[in-house]
FIBAVEX-412580 format. One record per residue (C-alpha): x, z, y; residue in one letter. Coordinates in steps of 0.001 Angstrom, whole numbers, padded with zeros to 6 digits, always signed. Example, Ala and Ser with C-alpha at 12.3 -4.5 7.8 and 13.67 -1.06 7.14 Angstrom:
2
+012300+007800-004500A +013670+007140-001060S 
This chain:
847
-013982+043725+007164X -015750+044295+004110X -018519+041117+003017X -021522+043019+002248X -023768+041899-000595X -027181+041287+000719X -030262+039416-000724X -029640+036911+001697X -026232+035902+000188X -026148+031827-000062X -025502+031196-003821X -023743+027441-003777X -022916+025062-005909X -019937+024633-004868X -017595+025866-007262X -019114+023734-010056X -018676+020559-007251X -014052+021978-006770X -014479+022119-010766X -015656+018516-011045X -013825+016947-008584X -010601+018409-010439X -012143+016783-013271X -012539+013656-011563X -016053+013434-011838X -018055+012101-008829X -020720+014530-007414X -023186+013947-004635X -026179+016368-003258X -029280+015016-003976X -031512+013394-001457X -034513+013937-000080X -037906+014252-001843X -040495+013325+001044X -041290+009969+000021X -043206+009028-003773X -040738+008666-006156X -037744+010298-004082X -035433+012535-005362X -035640+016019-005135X -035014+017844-002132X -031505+020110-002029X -031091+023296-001794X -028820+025051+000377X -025148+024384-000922X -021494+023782+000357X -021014+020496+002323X -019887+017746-000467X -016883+015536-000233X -017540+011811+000192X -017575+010219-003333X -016225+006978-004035X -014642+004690-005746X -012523+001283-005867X -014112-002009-006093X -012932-005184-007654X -012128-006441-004822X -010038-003603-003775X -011990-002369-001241X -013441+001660-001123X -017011+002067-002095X -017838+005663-000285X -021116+007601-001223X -021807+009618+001909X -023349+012808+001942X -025664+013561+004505X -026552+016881+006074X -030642+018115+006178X -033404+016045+004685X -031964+012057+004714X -030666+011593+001550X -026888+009922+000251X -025607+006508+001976X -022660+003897+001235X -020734+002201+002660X -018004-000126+001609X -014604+000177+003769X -012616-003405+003925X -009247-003246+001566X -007347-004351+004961X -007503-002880+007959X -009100-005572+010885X -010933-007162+008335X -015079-007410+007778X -016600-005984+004416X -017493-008811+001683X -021146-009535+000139X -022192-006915-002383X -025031-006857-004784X -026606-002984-005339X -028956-001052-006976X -029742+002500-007204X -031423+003506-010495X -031691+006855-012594X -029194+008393-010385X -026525+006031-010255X -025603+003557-008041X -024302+000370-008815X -022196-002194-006412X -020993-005947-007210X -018913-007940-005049X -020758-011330-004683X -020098-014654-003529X -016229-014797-004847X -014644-018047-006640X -014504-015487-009565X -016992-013254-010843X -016330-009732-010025X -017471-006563-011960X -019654-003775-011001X -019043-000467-010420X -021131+002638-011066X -021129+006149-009372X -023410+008915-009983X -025648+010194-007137X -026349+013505-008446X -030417+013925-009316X -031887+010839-010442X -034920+009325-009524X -038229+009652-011073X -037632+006349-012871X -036792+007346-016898X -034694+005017-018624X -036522+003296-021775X -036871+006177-024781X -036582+005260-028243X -039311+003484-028853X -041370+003394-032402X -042766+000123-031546X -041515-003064-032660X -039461-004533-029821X -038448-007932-028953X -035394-010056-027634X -036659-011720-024085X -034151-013783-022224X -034136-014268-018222X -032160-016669-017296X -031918-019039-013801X -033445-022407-013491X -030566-024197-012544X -026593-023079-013027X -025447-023059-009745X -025308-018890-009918X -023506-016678-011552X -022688-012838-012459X -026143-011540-011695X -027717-008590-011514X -030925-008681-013863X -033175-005180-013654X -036445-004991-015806X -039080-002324-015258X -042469-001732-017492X -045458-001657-014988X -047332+000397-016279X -045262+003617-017307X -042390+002097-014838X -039358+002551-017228X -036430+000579-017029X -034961-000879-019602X -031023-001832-019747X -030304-005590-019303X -027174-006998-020923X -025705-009512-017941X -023863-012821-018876X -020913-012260-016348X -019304-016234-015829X -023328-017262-016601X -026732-017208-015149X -028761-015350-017704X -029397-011802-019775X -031266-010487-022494X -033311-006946-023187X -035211-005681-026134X -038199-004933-025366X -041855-003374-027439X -044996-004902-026300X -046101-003908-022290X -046585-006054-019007X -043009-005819-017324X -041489-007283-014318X -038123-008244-013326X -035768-008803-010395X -033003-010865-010830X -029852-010835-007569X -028002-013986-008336X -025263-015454-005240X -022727-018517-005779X -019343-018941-003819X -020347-020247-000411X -024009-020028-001229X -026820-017637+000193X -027979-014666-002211X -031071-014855-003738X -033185-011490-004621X -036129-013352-007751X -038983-012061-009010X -040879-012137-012156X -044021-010512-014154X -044380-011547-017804X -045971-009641-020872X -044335-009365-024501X -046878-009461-026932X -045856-009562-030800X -042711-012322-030285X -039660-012778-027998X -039514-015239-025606X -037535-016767-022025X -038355-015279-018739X -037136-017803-015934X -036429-017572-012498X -037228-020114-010299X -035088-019968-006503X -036943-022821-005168X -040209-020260-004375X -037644-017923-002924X -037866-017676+001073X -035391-016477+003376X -035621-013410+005382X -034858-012351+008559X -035010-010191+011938X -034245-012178+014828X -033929-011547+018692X -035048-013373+021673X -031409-013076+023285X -030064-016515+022845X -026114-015430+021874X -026894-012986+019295X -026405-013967+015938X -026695-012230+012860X -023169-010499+011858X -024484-008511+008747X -027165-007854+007020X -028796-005455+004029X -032131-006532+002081X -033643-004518-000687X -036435-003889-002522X -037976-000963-003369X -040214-000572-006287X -043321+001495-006714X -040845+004690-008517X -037762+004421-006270X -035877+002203-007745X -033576+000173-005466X -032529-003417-005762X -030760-005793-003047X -027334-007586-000852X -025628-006091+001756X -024023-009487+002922X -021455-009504+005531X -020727-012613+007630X -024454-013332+008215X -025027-014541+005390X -028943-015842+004382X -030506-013829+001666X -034213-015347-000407X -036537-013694-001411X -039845-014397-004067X -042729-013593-002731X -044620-011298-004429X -047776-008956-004007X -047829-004970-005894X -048910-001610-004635X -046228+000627-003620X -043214-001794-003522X -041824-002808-000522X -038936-005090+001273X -036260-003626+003401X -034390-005839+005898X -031555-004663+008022X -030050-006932+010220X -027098-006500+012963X -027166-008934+015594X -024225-009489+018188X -022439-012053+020248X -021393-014853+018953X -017906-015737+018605X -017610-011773+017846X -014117-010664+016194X -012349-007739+015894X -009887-008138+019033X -013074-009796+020762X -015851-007292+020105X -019444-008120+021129X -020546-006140+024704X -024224-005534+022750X -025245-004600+019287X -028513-004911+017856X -029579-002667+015669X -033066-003890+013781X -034984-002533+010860X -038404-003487+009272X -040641-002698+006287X -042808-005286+004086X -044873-003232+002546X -046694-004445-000817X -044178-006514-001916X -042460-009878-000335X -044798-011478+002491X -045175-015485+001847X -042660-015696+005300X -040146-012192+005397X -039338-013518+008839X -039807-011103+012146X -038795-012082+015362X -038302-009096+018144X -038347-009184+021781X -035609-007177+023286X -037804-005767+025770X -039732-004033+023027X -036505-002420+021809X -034916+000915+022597X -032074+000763+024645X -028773+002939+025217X -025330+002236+026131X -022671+004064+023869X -019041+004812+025167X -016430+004617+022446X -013333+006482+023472X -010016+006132+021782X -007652+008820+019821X -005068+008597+022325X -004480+005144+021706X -006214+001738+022166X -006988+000054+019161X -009587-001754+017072X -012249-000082+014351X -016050-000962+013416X -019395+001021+014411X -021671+001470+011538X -025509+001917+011037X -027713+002962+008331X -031545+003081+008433X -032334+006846+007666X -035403+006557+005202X -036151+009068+002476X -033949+007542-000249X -031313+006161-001200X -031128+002998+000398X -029485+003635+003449X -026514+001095+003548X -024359+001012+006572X -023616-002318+008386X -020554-002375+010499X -019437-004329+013272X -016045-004605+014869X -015663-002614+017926X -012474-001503+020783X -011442+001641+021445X -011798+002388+024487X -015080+000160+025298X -018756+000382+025804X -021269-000901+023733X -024916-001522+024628X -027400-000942+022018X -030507-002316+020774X -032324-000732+017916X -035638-000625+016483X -037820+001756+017966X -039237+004915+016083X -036364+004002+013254X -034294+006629+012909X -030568+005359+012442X -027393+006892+011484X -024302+005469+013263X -020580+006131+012659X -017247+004499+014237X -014102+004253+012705X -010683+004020+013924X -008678+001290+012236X -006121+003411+010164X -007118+006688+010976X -010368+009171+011323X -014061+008379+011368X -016756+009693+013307X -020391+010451+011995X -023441+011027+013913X -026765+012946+012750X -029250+009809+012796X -031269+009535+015728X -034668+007774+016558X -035117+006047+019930X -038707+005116+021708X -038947+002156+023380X -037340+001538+026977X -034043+002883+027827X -032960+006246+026434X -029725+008867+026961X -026311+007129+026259X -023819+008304+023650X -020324+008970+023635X -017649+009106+020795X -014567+010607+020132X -014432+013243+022752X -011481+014875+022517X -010164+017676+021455X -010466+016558+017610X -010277+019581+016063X -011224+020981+012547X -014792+022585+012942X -017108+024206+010066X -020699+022818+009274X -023443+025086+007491X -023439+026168+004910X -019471+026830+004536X -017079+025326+003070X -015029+028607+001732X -016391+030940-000516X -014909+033072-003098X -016361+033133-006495X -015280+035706-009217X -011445+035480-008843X -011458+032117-007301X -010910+031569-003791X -011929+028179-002771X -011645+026254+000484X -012936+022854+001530X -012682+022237+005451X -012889+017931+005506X -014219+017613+009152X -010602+018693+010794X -010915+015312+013579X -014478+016414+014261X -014941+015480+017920X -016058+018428+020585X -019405+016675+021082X -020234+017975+016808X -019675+014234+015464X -018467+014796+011828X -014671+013472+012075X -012766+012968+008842X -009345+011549+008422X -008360+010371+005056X -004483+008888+006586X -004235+012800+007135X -002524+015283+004777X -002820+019373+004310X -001448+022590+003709X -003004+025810+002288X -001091+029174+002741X -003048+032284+001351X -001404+035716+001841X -002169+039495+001757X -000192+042194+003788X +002447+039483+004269X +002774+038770+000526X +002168+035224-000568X -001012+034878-003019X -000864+031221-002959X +000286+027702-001243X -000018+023942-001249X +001386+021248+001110X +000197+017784+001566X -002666+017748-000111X -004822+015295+000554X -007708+015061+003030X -010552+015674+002220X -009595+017446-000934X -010923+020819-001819X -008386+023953-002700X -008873+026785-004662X -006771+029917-005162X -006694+033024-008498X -007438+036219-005788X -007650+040182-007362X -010196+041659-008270X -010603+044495-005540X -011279+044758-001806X -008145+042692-000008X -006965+041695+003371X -006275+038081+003805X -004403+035731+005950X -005464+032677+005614X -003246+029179+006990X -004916+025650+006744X -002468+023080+008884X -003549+019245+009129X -001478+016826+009930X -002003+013120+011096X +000754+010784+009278X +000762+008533+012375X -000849+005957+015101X -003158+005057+015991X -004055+008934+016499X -001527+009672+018925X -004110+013349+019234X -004336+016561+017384X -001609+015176+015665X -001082+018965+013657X -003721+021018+013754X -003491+024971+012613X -006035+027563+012291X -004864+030612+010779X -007564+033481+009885X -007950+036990+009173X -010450+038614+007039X -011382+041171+004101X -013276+040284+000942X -014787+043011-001299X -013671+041643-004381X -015338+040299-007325X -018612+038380-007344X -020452+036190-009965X -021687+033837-007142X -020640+032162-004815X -019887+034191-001346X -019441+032453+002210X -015944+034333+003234X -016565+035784+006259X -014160+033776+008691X -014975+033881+012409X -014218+030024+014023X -013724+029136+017462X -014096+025773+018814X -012894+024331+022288X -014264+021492+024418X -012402+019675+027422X -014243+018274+030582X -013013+015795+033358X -010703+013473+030653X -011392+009965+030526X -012173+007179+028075X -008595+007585+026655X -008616+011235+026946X -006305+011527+029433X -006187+013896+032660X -005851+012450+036050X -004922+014216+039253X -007712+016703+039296X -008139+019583+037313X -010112+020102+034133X -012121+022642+032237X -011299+023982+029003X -014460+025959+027084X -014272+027970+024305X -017041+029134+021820X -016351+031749+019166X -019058+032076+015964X -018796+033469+012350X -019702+032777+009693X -021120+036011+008752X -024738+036524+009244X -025609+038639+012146X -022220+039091+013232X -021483+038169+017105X -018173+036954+017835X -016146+036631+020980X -012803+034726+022791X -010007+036571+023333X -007136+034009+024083X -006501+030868+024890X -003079+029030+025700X -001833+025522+026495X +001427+023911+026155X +002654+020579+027847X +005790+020696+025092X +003967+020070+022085X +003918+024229+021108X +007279+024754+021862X +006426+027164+024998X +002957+028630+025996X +001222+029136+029641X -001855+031950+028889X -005144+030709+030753X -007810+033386+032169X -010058+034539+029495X -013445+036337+030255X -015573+036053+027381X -019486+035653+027852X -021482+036300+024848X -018944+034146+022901X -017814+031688+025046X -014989+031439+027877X -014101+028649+030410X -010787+028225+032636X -009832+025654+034945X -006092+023830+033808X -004178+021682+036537X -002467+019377+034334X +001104+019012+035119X +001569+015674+036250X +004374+015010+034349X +002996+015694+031353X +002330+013074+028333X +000377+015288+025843X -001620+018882+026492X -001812+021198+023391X -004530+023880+023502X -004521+027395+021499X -007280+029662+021328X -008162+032730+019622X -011393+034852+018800X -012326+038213+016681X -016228+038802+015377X -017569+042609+014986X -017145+042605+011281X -013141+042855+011825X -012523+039016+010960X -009997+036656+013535X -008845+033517+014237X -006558+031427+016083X -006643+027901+015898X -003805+025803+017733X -004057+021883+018447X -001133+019724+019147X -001810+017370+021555X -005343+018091+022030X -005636+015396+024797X -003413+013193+026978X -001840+014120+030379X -001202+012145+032809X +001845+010382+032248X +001564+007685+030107X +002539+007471+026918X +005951+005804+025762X +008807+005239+023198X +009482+008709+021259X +012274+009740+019374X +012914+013300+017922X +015987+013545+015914X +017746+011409+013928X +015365+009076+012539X +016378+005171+013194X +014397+002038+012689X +016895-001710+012648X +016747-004558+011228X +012944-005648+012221X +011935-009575+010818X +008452-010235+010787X +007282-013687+008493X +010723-014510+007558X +011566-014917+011620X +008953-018144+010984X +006131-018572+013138X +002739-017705+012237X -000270-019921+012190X -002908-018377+010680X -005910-019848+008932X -009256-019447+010551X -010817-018041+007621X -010145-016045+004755X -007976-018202+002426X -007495-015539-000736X -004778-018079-002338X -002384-017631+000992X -000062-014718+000658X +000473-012550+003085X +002917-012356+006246X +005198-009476+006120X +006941-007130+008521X +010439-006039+006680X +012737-003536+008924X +015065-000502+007592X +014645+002690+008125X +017498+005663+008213X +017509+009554+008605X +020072+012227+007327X +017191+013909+005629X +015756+010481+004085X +012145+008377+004917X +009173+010280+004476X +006655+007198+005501X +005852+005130+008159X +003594+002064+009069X +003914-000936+011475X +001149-002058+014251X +001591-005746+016295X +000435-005559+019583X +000042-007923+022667X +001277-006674+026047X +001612-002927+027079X +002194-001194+023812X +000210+001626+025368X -002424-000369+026389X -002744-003496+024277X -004764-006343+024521X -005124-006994+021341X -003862-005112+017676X -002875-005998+014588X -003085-003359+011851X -000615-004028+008409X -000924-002883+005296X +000762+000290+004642X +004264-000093+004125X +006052-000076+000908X +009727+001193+001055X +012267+000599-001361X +014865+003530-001156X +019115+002342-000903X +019937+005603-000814X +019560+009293+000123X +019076+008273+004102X +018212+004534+003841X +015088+002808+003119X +014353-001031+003423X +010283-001175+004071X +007970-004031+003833X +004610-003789+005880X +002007-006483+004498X -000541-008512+006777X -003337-011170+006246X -004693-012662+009515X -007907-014379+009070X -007849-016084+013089X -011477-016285+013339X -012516-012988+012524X -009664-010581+013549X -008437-012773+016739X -010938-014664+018171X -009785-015363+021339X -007582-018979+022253X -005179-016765+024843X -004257-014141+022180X -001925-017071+020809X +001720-016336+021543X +004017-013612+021402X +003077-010365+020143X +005417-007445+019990X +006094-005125+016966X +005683-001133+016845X +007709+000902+014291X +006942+004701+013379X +008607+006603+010839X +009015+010170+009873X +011503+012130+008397X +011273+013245+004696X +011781+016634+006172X +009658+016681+008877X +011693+017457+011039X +012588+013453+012810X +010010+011040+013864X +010317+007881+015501X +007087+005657+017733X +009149+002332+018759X +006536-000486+020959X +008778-002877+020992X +011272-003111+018205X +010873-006650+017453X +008516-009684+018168X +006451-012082+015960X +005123-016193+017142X +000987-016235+016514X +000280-019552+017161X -002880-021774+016846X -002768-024227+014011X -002923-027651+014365X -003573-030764+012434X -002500-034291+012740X -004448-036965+011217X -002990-040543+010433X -004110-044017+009315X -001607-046897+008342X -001936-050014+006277X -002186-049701+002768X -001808-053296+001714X +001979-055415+002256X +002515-055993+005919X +004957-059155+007061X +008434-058598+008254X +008712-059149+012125X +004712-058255+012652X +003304-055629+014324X +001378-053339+012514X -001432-050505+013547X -001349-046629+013059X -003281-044181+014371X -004219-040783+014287X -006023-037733+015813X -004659-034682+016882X -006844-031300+016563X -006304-027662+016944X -008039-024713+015941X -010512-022710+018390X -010440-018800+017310X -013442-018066+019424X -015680-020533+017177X -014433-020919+013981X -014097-024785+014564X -011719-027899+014758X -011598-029067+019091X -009612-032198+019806X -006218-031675+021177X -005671-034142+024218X -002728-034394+026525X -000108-033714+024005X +002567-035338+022790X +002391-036369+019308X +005433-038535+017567X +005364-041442+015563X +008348-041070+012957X +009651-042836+009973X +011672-042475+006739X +013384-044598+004798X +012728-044693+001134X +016020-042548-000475X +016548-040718+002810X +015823-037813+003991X +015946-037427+007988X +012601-039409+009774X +013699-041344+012868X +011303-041283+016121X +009824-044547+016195X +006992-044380+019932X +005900-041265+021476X +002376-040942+022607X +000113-038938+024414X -003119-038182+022762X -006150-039232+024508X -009266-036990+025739X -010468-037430+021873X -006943-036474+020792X -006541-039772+019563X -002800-041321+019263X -002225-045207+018286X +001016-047085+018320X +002199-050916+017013X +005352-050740+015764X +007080-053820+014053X +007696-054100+010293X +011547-053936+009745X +011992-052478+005903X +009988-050287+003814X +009324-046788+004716X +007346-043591+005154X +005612-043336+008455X +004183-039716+009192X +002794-038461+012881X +004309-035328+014324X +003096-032828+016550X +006052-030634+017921X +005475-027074+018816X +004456-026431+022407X +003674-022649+023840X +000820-021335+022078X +000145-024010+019691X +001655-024568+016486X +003514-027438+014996X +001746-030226+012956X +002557-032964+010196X +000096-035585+009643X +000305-036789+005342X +002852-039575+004457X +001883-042912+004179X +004325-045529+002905X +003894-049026+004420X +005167-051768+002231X +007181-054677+004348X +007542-058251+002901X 
């Protein structure tokens, strides 16, 4: 086909946006421009990769791009998988955002990313006048590391504020002008605080202070007595667009100074969900609430809701061929750039029953813990009960978004296709544990290639100059669980180009997507048959496309069965009887347009069969030697305890061909359906030799937020996969090894600490307590056994002195007589499900 050059061509941006990401800049479209002060609206372009960047906490600060009018979100994705986001200070100002983790032992430092357009705020010019040193500082010194942000309020520039990291205060130069300020200061273990404060510079410097004791807490609460408040974001926006506030995880209380002025407002987003909510114990409801102040901060930000006044909708969250745990995210969808998504841990498979804010349009997301993520347009709900929502309908397949992602420009050929685990109900699926390969040819002769590249990275290519034929490969591939589907993904297209072009020209691919009906929550066949549909589209304008194959295989692609094809105005539909011996159904269809272009894109494992899934082992890969902890058992702490190193998984791994990577899961019962997971750290291998590679799979386990359940303690299995370096092996072992998770106990004791006579009897007591996962507390421990032991001063080995059973307080007491001096210490032994404890030493001095 030749691309004809019309005035309608789309002229994009986005060969300046391949150029700077090689460059490692960060580029974002700009948002919308409906609201005062906005940015400006975008024009049509190629869709943008996700910017980002690290925090100093380790964990991924993503700027997400958003399709039509809403303009650019974040969100901040937890360093380890399982685990809940921290507290974060932000602003957005002059185009940049800025994001501080908050409420750490240590001050933390901020990091910037560029949004693309800034806002209509202008940063402080040059000025001829005379300016003046003003300090703002914090009554008090129990903050530190703020945020300090000063604005004239008149002309509304902003002026740069040089922050005291390890203090409380900053200081600004400013000329003569009424100003205001906003200070975000937080303290370890403390609630945030968002302050206020107008002052006026005349012809002298002077201190500006902030006073938290006028601050008031805000807050969106619900009449359903369980729900608690799991995260929240609060911001203000000023009168040009400027954005100040928290996103604070945990549910964590955030102040605010009340304060009166036209055009500013306070945002408050709040999540709300069970409590006793944890990431193998997800809530059954999720509220979802949003409201507006405007004019400044009311003398009480409070607003309680009655969950009959809410919308209502149950979503289904199905799982990627495997059951696991991940987080579903919102973001209120307002015409800046304040949207911040709030997450809250979710299971796949599961329902959820949501709450939201009616006439608020939200955007929501899920993500699978260590694999794709799933992004919804944002949707507004009237009150009363509305349509329900499902996720991660399978097939997962790579599908294009207007305005394309490939377009040739000049003698470059560039390519970005990021949504390849895009689900067949249109939610935007990304997969950043996924790699890819590029493969550009002409008449059979090889133009260009790349292999695991990274998703979502963009590709580019030198092309000639003249009309050419293309073939065109783009494979995905999924590194491992928990996406046990699409696990290689190939679309391989056909098409002409006429050569060289100064813009930016959509290539003129034809795309065909495929949906499957009748699967269930785990995407899995049963008994009776299903449908397979097929659309075909291009990309070309005014150019109708059609089906004209489609395939499935029950052998992973090695052999093909042709379905019935009878193409209607682009789509096709056949009935499949799965075989019911089957584990995993790939799917390959094929399409044409009438400008010449084709495609054929071919899914392995598009959904499950059947059968249920099990061990697998193709070739030669081996996994041995599996010790998780040391072969110790695990008690884990009920909260996050940054001083405690981690647990580890270490096992070796052998193939002819050598390791290529592989990663480690811990699971409770049925490794195919689990009742509970446990996500490591990627694995770091340390290579023996050619075919040999000892690995080490890092874990923290925070009890009360990843657990959260008393009859998850016990044993829990460990699952092993590993690939081959030449792709060619791979390895998915449930059960290669088994770890102790045990609740932690604690033994208290309390002895004499003055001389006691030789011969007497002397008192000791104690109380015995374990650790409840589903609240986060200390509970007594009553009915156990608890020993009274002693040790000699010099030895070594502690003798049982009485045995007792603790009482329904947990307390233990025993009278033993004074023989010699010694160390007397109380111990609990390990029982099933419960951990050992030690009470502290305490030596009793005999005379």
């Amino acid at each position: 086909m030749i691309l004809r050059r019309t005035g309608k061509r789309r002229r994009t941006a986005y060969g300046a946006l391949v150029g700077a990401l090689a460059a490692g800049a960060v580029v974002l479209a700009p948002g919308s421009g409906e609201a005062a002060g906005g940015p400006s609206a975008p024009s049509a372009a190629a869709p943008v990769p996700s910017a980002g960047a690290t925090l100093a906490t380790g964990e991924r600060l993503e700027v997400v791009p958003r399709r039509g009018k809403s303009a650019p979100g974040f969100r901040v994705v937890p360093k380890r998988q399982g685990e809940q986001i921290g507290r974060y200070a932000y602003s957005v100002l002059d185009g940049k955002l800025q994001v501080r983790p908050v409420g750490l032992k240590k001050p933390a430092k901020a990091t910037t990313v560029g949004l693309g357009s800034p806002t209509r705020s202008a940063t402080a010019p040059r000025a001829a006048l005379a300016a003046y040193a003003v300090k703002i500082q914090l009554a008090g010194t129990d903050h530190f590391g703020p945020i300090i942000q000063v604005w004239n309020r008149k002309t509304w520039t902003s002026y740069e504020v040089e922050e005291e990291q390890f203090g409380s205060s900053g200081k600004v130069s400013l000329p003569p002008g009424d100003y205001i300020t906003v200070g975000m200061y937080n303290n370890w273990q403390q609630p945030d605080h968002i302050l206020t404060k107008t002052f006026t510079v005349k012809d002298r410097g002077l201190t500006v202070t902030f006073d938290p004791s006028l601050a008031k807490e805000t807050a969106i609460t619900a009449d359903e007595p369980s729900a608690r408040r799991y995260a929240a974001a609060v911001s203000l926006r000023m009168p040009n667009g400027d954005i100040v506030g928290f996103l604070g995880g945990w549910g964590n209380k955030v102040y605010v100074t009340p304060f009166s002025l036209p055009g500013a407002s306070l945002r408050v987003h709040e999540v709300l969900v069970k409590d006793g909510t944890a990431a193998n114990s997800p809530s059954p409801y999720r509220y979802d609430l949003y409201h507006n102040f405007p004019g400044g901060v009311p003398a009480l930000p409070k607003v309680q809701v009655r969950t009959a006044d809410l919308a209502r909708t149950v979503t289904t969250l199905r799982s990627a061929g495997d059951d696991t745990t991940g987080w579903f995210s919102s973001y209120p969808s307002v015409s800046d750039s304040s949207g911040v998504y709030l997450p809250t841990p979710v299971r796949f498979p599961s329902t959820v029953t949501e709450y939201a804010t009616p006439g608020q349009a939200f955007g929501r997301g899920v993500s699978y813990d260590g694999g794709p993520r799933l992004d919804a347009a944002p949707r507004t709900l009237p009150t009363g009960t509305g349509p329900a929502e499902t996720f991660g309908v399978a097939p997962f397949a790579l599908r294009s978004f207007p305005p394309s992602g490939a377009v040739q420009r000049g003698t470059k050929l560039e390519v970005y296709e990021p949504w390849a685990y895009t689900d067949s109900l249109g939610h935007e699926g990304s997969d950043y544990e996924a790699v890819q390969d590029f493969l550009l040819t002409s008449r059979g002769t090889k133009l260009a290639e790349v292999k695991d590249l990274d998703m979502p990275a963009a590709w580019s290519a030198t092309v000639p100059k003249t009309q050419t034929p293309y073939e065109l490969t783009h494979t995905v591939r999924h590194k491992g669980r928990p996406t046990r589907l699409s696990t290689r993904q190939t679309t391989e297209w056909a098409f002409s180009s006429d050569g060289y072009s100064g813009y930016n020209t959509n290539l003129p691919l034809a795309d065909v997507d495929v949906r499957v009906d009748g699967l269930d929550v785990r995407n899995a066949a049963g008994a009776a048959p299903v449908t397979v549909d097929a659309v075909a589209t291009s990309r070309t304008e005014g150019a109708t496309a059609s089906v004209t194959g489609l395939e499935y295989s029950a052998d992973d692609g090695e052999t093909w069965t042709a379905l019935p094809v009878a193409d209607s105005g682009g789509r096709a539909s056949a009935a499949l009887s799965v075989p019911q011996g089957a584990r995993y159904i790939s799917l390959r269809v094929s399409g044409k347009d009438s400008e010449g272009s084709s495609v054929r894109r071919t899914v392995v494992r598009a959904f499950a069969g059947p059968a249920p899934a099990a061990d697998e082992t193709v070739g030669s890969t081996r996994i041995t030697n599996v010790v998780v902890n040391n072969g110790r058992v695990i008690a884990p702490v009920m909260y996050d305890d940054p001083n405690k190193a981690p647990y580890t998984v270490r096992y070796t791994v052998t193939d002819p061909a050598g390791v290529a990577d592989t990663g480690v899961l811990l699971h409770r019962s049925d490794p195919g359906r689990p009742d509970a997971v446990l996500r490591t750290w990627p694995s770091e291998c340390t290579k023996v030799d050619a075919t040999t590679s000892t690995c080490e799979a890092p874990f923290q386990l925070n009890a009360r937020s990843m657990l959260g359940r008393n009859d998850l303690a016990g044993e829990w299995k460990v699952a092993i996969w590993a690939r081959s370096l030449d792709g060619r092996s791979f390895t998915d072992q449930g059960d290669l090894g088994t770890a102790q998770i045990l609740r932690e106990t604690r033994v208290t004791i309390n002895a004499p600490t003055v001389p006691v006579t030789k011969g007497k009897a002397f008192a000791v007591s104690g109380i015995a307590g374990i650790a409840d996962w589903s609240t986060g507390r200390w509970n007594a421990l009553p009915g156990k056994t608890v020993q009274l032991e002693f040790r000699k001063p010099g030895t070594s080995a502690y003798t049982v002195a009485a045995k007792v059973t603790a009482d329904t307080t947990g307390t233990v007491k025993s009278a033993p007589k004074a023989a010699y001096d010694a160390n007397w210490r109380w111990l609990l032994p390990r029982t099933p499900g419960v951990g050992a404890a030690a009470s502290p030493v305490v030596f009793v001095d005999v005379r």
